[in-house]
C-alpha positions in Angstrom: 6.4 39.9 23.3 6.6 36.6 25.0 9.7 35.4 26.3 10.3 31.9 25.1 11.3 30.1 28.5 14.1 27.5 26.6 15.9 30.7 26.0 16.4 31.8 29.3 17.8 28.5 30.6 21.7 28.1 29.6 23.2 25.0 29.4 25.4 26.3 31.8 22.3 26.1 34.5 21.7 22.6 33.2 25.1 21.5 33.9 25.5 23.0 37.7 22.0 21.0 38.5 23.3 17.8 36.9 26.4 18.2 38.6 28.3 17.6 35.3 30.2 19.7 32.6 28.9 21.8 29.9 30.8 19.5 27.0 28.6 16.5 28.9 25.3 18.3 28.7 25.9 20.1 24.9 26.8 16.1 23.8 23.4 15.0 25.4 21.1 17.6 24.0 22.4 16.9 20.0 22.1 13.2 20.7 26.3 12.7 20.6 28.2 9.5 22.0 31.1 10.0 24.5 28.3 10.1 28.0 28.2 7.6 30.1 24.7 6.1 31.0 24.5 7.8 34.6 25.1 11.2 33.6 22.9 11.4 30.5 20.2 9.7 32.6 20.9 12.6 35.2 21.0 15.6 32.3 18.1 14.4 30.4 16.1 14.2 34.3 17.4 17.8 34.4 16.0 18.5 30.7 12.6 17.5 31.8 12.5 19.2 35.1 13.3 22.2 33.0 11.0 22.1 30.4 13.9 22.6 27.9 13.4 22.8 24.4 16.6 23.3 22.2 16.6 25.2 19.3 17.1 22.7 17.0 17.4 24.9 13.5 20.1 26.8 15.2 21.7 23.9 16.1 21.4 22.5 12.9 23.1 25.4 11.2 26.1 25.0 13.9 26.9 21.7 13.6 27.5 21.9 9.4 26.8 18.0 9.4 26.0 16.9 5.7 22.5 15.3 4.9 22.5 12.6 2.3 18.4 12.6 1.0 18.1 9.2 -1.6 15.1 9.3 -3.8 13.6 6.4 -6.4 11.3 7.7 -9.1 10.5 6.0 -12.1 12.1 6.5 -15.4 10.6 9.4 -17.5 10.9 11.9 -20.4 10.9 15.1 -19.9 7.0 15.6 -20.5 6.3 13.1 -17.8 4.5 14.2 -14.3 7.7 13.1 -12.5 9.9 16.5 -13.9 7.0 18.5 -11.4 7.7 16.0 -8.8 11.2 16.3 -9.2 11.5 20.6 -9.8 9.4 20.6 -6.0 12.1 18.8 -4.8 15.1 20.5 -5.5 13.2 23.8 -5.0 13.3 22.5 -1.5 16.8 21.4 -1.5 17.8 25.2 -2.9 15.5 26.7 0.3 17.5 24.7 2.8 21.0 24.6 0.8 22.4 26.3 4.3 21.7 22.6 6.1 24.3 21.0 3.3 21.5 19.0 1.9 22.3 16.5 -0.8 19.8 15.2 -3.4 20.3 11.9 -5.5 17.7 10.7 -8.0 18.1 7.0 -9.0 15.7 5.6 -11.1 13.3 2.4 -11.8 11.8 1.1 -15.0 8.5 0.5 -13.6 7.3 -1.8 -15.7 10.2 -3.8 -15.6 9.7 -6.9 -12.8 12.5 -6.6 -10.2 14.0 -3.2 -11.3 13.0 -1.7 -8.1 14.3 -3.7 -6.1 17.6 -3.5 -8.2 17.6 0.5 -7.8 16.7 -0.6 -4.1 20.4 -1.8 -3.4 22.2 0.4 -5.1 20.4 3.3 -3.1 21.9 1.7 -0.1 25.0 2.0 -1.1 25.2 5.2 -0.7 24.3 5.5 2.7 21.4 7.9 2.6 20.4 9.5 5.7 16.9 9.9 4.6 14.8 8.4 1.3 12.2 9.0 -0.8 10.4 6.5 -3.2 7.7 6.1 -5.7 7.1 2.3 -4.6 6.6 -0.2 -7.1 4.0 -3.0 -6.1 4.6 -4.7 -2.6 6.5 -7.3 -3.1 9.2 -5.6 -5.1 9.2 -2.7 -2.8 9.7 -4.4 0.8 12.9 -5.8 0.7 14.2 -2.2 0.0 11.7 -0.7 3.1 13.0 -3.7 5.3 16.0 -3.1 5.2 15.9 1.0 5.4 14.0 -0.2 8.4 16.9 -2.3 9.9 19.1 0.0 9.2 16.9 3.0 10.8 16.7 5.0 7.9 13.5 6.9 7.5 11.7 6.7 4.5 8.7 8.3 2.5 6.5 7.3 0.2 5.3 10.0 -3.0 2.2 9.0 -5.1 1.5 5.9 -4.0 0.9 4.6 -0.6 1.9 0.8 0.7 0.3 1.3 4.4 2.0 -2.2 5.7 5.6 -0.9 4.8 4.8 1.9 7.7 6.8 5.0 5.7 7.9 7.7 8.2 5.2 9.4 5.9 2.9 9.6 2.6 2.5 12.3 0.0 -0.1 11.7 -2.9 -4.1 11.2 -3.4 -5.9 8.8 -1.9 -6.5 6.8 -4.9 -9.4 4.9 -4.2 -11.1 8.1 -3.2 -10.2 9.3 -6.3 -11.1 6.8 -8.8 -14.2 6.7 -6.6 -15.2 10.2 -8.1 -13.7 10.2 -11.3 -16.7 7.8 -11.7 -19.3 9.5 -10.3 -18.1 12.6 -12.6 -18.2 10.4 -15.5 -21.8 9.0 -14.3 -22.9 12.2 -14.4 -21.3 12.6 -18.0 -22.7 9.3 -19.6 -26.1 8.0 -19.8 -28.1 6.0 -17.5 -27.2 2.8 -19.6 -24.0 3.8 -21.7 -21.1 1.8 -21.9 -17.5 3.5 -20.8 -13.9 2.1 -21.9 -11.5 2.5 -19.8 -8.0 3.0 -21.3 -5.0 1.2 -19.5 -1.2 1.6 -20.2 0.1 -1.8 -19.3 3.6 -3.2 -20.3 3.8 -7.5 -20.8 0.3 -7.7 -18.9 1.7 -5.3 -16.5 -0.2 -2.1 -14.9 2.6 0.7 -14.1 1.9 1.9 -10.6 -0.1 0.7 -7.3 -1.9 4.1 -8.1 -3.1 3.1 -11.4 -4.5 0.2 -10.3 -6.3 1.9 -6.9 -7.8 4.2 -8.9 -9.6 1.5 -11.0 -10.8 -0.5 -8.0 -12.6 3.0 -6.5 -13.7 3.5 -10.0 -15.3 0.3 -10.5 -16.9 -0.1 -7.0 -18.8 3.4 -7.7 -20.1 2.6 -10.9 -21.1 -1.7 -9.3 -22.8 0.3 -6.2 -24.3 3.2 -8.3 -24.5 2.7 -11.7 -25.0 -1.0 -12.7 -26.6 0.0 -16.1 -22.9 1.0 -17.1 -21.1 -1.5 -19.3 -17.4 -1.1 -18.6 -14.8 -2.2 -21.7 -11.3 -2.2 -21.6 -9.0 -1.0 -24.1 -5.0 -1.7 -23.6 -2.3 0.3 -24.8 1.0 -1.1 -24.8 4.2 0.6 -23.5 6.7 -0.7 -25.8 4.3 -0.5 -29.2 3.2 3.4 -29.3 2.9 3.1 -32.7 0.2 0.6 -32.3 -2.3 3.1 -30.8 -4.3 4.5 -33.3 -4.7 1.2 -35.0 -6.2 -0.1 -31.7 -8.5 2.8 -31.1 -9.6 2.6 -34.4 -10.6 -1.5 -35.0 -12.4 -0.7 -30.9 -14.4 2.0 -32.0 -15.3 0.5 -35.2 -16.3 -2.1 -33.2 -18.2 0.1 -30.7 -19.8 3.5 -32.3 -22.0 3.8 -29.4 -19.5 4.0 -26.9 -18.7 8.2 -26.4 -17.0 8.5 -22.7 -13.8 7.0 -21.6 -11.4 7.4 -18.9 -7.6 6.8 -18.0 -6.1 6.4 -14.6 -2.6 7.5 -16.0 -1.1 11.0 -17.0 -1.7 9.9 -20.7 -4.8 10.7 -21.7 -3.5 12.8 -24.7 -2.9 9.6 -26.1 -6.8 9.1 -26.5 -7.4 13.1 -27.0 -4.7 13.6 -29.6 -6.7 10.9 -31.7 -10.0 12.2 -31.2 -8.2 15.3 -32.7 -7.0 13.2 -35.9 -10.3 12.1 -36.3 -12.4 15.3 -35.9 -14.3 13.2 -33.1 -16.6 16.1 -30.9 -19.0 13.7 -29.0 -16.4 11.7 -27.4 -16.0 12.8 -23.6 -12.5 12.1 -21.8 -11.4 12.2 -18.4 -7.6 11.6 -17.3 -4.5 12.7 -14.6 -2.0 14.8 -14.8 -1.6 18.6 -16.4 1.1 17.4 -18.5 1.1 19.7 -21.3 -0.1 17.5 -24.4 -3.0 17.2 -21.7 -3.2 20.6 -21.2 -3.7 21.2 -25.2 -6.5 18.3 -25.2 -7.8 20.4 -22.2 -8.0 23.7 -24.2 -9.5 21.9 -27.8 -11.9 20.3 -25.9 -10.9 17.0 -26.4 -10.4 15.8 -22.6 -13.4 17.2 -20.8 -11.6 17.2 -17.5 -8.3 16.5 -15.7 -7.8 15.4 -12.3 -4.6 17.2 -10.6 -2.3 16.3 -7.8 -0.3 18.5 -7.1 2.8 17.0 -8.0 5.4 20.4 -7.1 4.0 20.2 -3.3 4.7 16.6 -3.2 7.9 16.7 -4.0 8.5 19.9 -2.1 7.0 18.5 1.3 8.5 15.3 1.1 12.1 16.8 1.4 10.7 19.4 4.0 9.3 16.0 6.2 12.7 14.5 6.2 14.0 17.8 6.9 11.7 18.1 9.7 12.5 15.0 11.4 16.2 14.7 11.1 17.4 17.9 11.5 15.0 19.3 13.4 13.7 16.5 14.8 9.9 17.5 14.6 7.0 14.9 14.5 5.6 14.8 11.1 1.9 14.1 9.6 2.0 10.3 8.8 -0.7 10.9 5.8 -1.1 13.3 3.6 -3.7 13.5 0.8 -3.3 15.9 -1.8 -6.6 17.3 -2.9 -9.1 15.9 -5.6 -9.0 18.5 -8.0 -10.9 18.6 -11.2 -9.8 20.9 -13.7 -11.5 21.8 -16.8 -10.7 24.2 -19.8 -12.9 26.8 -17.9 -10.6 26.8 -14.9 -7.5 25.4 -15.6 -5.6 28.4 -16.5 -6.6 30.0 -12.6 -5.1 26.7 -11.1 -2.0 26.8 -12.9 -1.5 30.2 -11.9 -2.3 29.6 -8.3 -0.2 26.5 -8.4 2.6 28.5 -9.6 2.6 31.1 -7.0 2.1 29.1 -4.0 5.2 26.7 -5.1 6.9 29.4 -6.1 9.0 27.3 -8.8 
């Protein structure tokens, strides 16, 4: 076996060839005040002479310090793709309970102007050593990341990405990319010259989430570049009116027989499949996000053709384990990562949840 060379040098050695104590050099090494500027500049010369590496989960362990992880989600029921982001992160919290990791949710109404921010400041209050958040559009989101940023208090971003606000890192689909293929799925799906609705969940004029609206803008720069015999329509749902649904599916496609493919860019598409079940509707092909379970039905009666997954377990899982990473064990970390594009249909949907399972082991 190879001997791992940071092992064999004690901090004793360190100390001797410094010329300073062993208190001094153990207070330089775990980043501790009480050394004066001379003597850590003369340990940390040693350190590099040395090649020393520190084993830093050992340390960790030693030092019983209490970590403080902060994270903003948006509000949600318990059928919402959030409880999957949520069950990957305390799944990590459970595999690293040893480090006395501690995990508070706070949460935004995200179609609420200023809530975010609101949940912002009270997240500070708590002096978090590390935070995760679900941003809400830029503007609302940057006083919080300024000031995490003043304060030098890492920060990640899950599901959707605001690239100014530099996060420590990103978790989620590129959602450009992926509204980019959704429509050349649905292309393929529709007719040279059919016309395609595109359902949108919006609250007071309001989309819900920078991903939401991503998604659209890849969407509709694939069908512009590729497709301009496609007709695009809208059709708005409203957050706070549920119960208006069916009536405004219903006076739309009485409106527009011919229209028979359609596509959300939130987890809802049930809302659309559970009404092409009411109405014994077969030609009508859906696409949506999320394998939220009422999708999951719509998946397995056939009305959603396909789902785009995310992955949400391993994004909440790898966020803690970043933060992890680079305050305890003070590792770089990946600055983006994408989650893959993964289209699931009736036919193989029951082999990704399996696998999805396993690997998360939740």
């Amino acid at each position: 076996m190879k001997e791992n060379k940071s092992e064999r040098i004690r901090i004793k050695d360190i100390a001797l060839k410094a010329g300073v104590s062993v208190g001094t050099v153990d207070r330089v090494i775990h980043g501790r005040s009480g050394v004066s500027k001379s003597s850590k500049k003369k340990v940390e010369e040693i350190l590099e002479q040395m090649n020393y590496q520190p084993n830093m989960y050992a340390s960790a362990l030693a030092s019983n310090k209490k970590y403080n992880f902060a994270c903003i989600l948006p509000s949600h029921t318990q059928e919402d793709y959030w409880i999957d982001i949520e069950a990957g992160m305390e799944h990590a919290v459970s595999v690293y309970k040893d480090f006395n990791i501690r995990l508070n949710i706070m949460y935004y109404d995200q179609y609420e102007p200023g809530a975010f921010a609101q949940v912002g400041m009270k997240m500070l209050e708590t002096m978090p050593d590390g935070v995760i958040m679900a941003p809400s559009s830029e503007d609302e989101t940057k006083s919080t990341a300024l000031e995490l940023n003043a304060r030098n208090i890492p920060y990640v971003f899950i599901d959707s990405n605001i690239k100014s606000l530099s996060p420590l890192s990103f978790y989620g689909q590129n959602s450009h990319s992926s509204g980019y293929f959704a429509a050349k799925i649905l292309s393929l799906m529709a007719e040279k010259n059919d016309s395609v609705v595109i359902f949108r969940l919006i609250y007071g004029g309001r989309l819900g989430s920078n991903q939401q609206r991503n998604r659209e803008e890849g969407f509709r720069e694939y069908i512009k570049n590729n497709c301009p015999g496609i007709k695009l329509y809208e059709l708005d749902f409203y957050v706070n009116k549920p119960e208006d649904n069916e009536k405004i599916m219903e006076e739309f496609f009485a409106a527009h027989p011919e229209i028979k493919c359609g596509i959300t860019f939130n987890s809802k598409a049930y809302i659309v499949g559970e009404y092409m079940q009411k109405i014994n509707r077969k030609d009508f092909k859906m696409i949506g996000y999320d394998l939220l379970r009422r999708n999951v039905k719509c998946l397995k009666e056939g009305s959603i053709e396909f789902v785009i997954a995310q992955q949400p377990t391993e994004q909440g899982q790898s966020c803690i384990e970043t933060l992890f990473e680079h305050l305890i064990l003070k590792k770089e970390v990946k600055p983006y990562n994408y989650m893959p594009i993964s289209l699931i249909s009736k036919e193989n949907m029951d082999f990704y949840l399996d696998a999805h399972v396993r690997t998360n082991n939740i």
